[in-house]
C-alpha positions as a Markdown table, in Angstrom:
| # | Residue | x | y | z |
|---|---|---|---|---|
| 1 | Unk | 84.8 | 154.2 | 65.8 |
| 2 | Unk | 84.5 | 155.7 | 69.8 |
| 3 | Unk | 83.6 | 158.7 | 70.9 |
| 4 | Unk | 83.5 | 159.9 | 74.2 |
| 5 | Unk | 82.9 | 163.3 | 74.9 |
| 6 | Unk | 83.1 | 164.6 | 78.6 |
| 7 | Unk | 81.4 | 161.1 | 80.1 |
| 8 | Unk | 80.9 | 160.4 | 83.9 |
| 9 | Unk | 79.5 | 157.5 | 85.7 |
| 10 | Unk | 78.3 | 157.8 | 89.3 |
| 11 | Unk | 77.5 | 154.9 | 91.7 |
| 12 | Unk | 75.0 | 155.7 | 94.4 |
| 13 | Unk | 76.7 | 154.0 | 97.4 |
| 14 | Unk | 75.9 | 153.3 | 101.2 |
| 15 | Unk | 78.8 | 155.7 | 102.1 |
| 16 | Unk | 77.9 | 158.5 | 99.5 |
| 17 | Unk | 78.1 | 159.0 | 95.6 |
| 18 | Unk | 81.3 | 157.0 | 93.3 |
| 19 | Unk | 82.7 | 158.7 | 90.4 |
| 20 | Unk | 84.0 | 155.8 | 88.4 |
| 21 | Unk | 84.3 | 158.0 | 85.4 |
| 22 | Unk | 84.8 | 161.5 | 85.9 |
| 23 | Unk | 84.9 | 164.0 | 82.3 |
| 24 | Unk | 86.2 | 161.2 | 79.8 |
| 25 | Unk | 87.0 | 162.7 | 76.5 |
| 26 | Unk | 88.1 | 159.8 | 74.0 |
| 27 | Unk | 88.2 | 158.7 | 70.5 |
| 28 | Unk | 89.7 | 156.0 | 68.7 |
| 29 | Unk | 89.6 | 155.5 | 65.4 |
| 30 | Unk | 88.6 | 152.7 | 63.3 |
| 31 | Unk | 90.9 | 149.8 | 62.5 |
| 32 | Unk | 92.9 | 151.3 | 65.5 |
| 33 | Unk | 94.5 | 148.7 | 68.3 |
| 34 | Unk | 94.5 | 150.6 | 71.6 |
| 35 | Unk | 95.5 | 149.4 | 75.2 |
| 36 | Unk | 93.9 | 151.0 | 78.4 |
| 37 | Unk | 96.2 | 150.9 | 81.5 |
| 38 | Unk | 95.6 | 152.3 | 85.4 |
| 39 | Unk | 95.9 | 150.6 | 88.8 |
| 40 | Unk | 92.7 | 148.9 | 90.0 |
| 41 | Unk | 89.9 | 150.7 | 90.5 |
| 42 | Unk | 90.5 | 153.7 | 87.9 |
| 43 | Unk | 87.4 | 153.1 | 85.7 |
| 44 | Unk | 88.9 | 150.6 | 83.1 |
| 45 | Unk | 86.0 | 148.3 | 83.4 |
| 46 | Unk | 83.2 | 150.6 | 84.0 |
| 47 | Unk | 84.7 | 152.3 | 80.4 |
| 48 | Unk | 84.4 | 149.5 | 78.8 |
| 49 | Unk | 81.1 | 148.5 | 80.2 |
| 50 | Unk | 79.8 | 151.9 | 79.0 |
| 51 | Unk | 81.8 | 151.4 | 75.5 |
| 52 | Unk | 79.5 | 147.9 | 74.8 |
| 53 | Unk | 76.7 | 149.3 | 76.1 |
| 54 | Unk | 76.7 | 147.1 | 78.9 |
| 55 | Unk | 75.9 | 150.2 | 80.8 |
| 56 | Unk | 75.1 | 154.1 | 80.8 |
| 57 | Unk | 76.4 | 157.3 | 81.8 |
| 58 | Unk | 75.5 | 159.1 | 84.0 |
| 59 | Unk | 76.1 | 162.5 | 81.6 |
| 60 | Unk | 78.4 | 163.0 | 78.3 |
| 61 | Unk | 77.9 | 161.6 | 75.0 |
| 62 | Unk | 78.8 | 158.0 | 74.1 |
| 63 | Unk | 79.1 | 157.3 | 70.1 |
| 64 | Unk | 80.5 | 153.8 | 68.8 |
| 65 | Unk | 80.2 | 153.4 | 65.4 |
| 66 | Unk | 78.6 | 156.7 | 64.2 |
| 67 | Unk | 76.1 | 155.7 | 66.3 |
| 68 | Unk | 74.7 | 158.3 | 69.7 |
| 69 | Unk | 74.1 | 154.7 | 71.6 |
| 70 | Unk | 74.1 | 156.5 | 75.2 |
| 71 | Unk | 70.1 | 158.0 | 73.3 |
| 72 | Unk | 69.6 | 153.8 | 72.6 |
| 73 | Unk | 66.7 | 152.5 | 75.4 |
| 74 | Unk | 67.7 | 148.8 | 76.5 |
| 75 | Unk | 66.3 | 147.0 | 73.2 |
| 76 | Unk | 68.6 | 149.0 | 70.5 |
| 77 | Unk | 71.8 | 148.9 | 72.7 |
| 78 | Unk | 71.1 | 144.9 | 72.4 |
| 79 | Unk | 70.5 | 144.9 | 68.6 |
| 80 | Unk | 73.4 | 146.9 | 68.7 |
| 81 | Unk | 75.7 | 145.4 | 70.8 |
| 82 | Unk | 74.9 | 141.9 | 68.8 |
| 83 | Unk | 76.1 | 143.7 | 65.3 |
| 84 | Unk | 79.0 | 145.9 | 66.5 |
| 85 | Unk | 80.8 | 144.5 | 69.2 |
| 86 | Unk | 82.6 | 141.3 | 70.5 |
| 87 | Unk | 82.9 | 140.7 | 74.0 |
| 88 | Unk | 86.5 | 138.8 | 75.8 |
| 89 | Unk | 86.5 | 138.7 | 79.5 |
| 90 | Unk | 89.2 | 137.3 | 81.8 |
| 91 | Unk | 86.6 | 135.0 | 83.3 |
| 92 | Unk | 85.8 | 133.9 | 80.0 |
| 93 | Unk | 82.0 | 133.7 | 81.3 |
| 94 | Unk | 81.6 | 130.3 | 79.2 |
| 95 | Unk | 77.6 | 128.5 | 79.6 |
| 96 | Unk | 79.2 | 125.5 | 81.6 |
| 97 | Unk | 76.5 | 123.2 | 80.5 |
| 98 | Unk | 76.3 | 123.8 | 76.7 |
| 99 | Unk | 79.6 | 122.4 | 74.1 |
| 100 | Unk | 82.2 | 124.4 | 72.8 |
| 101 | Unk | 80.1 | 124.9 | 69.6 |
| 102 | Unk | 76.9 | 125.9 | 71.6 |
| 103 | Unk | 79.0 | 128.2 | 73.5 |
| 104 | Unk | 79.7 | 130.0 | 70.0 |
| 105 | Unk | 76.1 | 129.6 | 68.4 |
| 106 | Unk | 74.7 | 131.3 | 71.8 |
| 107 | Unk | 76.1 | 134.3 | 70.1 |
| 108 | Unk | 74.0 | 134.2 | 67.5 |
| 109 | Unk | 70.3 | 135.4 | 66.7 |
| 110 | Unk | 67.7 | 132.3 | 66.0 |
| 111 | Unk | 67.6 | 133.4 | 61.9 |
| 112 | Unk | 71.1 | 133.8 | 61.5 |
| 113 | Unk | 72.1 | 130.5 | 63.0 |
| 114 | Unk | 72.4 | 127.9 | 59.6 |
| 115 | Unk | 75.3 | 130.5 | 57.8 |
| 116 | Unk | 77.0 | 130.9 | 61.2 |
| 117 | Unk | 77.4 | 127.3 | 62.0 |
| 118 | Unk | 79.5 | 126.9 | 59.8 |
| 119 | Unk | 81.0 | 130.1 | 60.3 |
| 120 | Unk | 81.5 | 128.8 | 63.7 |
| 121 | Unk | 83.1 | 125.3 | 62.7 |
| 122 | Unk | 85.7 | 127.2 | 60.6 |
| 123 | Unk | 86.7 | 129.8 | 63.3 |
| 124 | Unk | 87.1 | 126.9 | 65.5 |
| 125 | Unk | 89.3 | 124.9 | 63.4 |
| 126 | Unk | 91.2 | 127.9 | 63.2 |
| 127 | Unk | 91.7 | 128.3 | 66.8 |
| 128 | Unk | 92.9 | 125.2 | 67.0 |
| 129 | Unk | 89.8 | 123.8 | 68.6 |
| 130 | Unk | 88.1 | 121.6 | 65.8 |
| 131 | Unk | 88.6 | 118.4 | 67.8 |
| 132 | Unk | 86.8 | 120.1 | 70.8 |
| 133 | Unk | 83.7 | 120.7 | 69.2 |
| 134 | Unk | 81.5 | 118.5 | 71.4 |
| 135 | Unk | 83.3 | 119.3 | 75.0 |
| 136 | Unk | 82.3 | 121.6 | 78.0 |
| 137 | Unk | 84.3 | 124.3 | 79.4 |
| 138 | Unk | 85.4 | 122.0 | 82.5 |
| 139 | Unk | 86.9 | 119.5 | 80.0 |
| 140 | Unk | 88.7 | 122.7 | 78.3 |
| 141 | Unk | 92.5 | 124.2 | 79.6 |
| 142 | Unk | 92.0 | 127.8 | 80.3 |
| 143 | Unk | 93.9 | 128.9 | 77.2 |
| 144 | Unk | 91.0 | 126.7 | 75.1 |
| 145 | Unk | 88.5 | 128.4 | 77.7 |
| 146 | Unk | 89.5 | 131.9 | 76.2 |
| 147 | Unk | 90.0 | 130.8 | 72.6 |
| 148 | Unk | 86.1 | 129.5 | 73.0 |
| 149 | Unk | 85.5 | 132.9 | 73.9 |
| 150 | Unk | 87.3 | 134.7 | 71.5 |
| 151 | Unk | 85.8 | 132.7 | 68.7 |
| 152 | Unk | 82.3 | 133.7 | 70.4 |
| 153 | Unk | 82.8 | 138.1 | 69.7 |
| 154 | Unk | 84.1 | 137.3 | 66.8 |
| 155 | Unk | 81.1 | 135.1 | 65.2 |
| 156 | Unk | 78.7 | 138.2 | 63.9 |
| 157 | Unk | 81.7 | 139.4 | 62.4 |
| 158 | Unk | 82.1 | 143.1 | 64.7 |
| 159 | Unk | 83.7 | 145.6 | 63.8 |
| 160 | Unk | 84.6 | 146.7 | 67.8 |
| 161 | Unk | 86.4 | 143.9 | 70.2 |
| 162 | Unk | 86.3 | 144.8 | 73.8 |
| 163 | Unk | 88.8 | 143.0 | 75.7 |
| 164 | Unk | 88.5 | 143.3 | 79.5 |
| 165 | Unk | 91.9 | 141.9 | 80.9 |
| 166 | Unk | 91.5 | 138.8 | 78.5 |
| 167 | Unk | 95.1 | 137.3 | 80.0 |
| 168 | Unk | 94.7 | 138.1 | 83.0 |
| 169 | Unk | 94.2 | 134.1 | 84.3 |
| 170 | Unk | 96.5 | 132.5 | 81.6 |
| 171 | Unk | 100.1 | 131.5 | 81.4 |
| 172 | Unk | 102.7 | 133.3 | 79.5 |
| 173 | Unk | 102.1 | 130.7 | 76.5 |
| 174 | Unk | 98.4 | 130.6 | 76.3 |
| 175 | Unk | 98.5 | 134.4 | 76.8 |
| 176 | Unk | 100.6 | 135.2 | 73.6 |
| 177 | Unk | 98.0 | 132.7 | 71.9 |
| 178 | Unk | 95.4 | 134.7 | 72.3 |
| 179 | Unk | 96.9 | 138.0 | 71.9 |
| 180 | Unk | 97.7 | 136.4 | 68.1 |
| 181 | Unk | 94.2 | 136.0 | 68.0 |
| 182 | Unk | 93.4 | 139.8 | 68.6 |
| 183 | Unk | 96.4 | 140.7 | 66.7 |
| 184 | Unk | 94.8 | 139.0 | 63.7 |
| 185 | Unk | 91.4 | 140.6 | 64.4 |
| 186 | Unk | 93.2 | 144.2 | 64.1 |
| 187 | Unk | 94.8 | 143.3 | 60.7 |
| 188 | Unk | 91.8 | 142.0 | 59.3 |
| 189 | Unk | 90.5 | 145.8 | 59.6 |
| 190 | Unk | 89.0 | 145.5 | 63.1 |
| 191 | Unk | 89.2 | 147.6 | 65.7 |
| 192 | Unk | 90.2 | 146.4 | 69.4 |
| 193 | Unk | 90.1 | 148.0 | 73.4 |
| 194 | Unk | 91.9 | 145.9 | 75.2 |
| 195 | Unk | 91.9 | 147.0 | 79.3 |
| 196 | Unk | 95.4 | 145.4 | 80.8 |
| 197 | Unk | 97.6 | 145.5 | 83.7 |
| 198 | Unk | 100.1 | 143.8 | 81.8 |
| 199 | Unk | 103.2 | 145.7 | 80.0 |
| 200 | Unk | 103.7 | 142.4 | 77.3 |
| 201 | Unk | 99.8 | 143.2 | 75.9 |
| 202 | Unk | 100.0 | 147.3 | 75.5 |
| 203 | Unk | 103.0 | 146.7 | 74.2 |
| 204 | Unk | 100.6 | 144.4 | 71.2 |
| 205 | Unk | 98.5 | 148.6 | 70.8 |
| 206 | Unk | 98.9 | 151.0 | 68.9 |
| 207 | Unk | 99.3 | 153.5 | 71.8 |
| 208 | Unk | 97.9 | 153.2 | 75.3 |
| 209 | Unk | 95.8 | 155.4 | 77.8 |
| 210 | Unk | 96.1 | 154.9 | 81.2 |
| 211 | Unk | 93.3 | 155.9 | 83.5 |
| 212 | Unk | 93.6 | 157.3 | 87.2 |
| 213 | Unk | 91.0 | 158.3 | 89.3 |
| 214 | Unk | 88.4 | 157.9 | 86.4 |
| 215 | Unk | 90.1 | 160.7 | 84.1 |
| 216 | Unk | 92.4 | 159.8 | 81.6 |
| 217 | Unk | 95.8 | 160.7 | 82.7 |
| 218 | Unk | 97.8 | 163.5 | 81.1 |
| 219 | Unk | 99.5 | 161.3 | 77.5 |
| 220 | Unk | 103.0 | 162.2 | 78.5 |
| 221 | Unk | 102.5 | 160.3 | 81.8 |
| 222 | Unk | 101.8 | 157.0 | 80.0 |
């Protein structure tokens, strides 16, 4: 499902170049759960960034998919990214002024909308958030906050969830709620990243990589 062979990211800076990824050589395989660990700073975000094709490397190869997206120009890393891969940040990055169901549908291309409304309504009753159709994220709790979101990467049905710290501003319940949720995406056949500081969520992967200085860390270190 990802490949990444010898990928580097450089930020131009004030104070000189950043490597935030520095030769990353990965794969993970389809249907697989995997957990990304390192202290702050390592190049967990700017991995995934480049993963969803949020962003570009500087040099290597980036394929997700079967697909060489790092060749994509802007416009095919957005058809892409719509087909392949669901987003979940820890800041949930919820539309404040649009409903819990407009939230969701904002997913979704103009054509496809009709079938995924109701796509949408069922998701949503499974999350437990079928009475909460018509509210906005300030009326949610931030364990329905991420739920919202959740239900969002998962409308158009990818194959590829990308889960930046996703309980990172949650309580201990609400956390293991939502780790459920990605647990259930990965036996449905799905794959899922999941970037973590937090032992309770790799413990959820199949195995974990930890990142330090933007190079992935010798295995038997982890």
């Amino acid at each position: 499902m990802i490949q990444l062979e010898n990928v580097s990211k450089v930020y131009s800076t004030a104070k000189g170049p950043v490597h935030a990824l520095d030769g990353v050589g990965l794969e993970v395989a389809e249907g697989e759960y995997v957990a990304v660990r390192g202290p702050s700073g390592c190049g967990k975000s700017t991995l995934l960034t480049i993963i969803g094709t949020l962003g570009t490397p500087t040099s290597g190869i980036v394929r997700v998919a079967g697909q060489d997206v790092g060749s994509m120009n802007s416009a095919g890393r957005a058809s892409f990214r719509a087909r392949q891969i669901g987003f979940v940040f820890q800041t949930f990055r919820l539309l404040p002024y649009l409903t819990v169901m407009g939230n969701v549908m904002a997913a979704v291309a103009v054509g496809e909308a009709p079938a995924a409304r109701q796509r949408a309504a069922e998701i949503l009753e499974k999350f437990q958030l079928g009475h909460r159709l018509t509210h906005r994220p300030g009326e949610l709790s931030t364990g329905e906050c991420q739920r919202v979101a959740i239900a969002r990467a998962m409308i158009n049905r990818p194959k590829l969830i990308l889960a930046d710290e996703p309980t990172g501003n949650l309580d201990p319940q609400n956390a293991a709620g939502v780790l459920d949720l990605l647990d259930a995406f990965h036996q449905q056949g799905g794959t899922v990243l999941l970037v973590t500081h937090e032992e309770e969520a790799a413990a959820r992967a199949d195995r974990t990589i930890s990142l330090r200085n933007g190079r992935v860390a010798d295995p038997s270190a982890v």
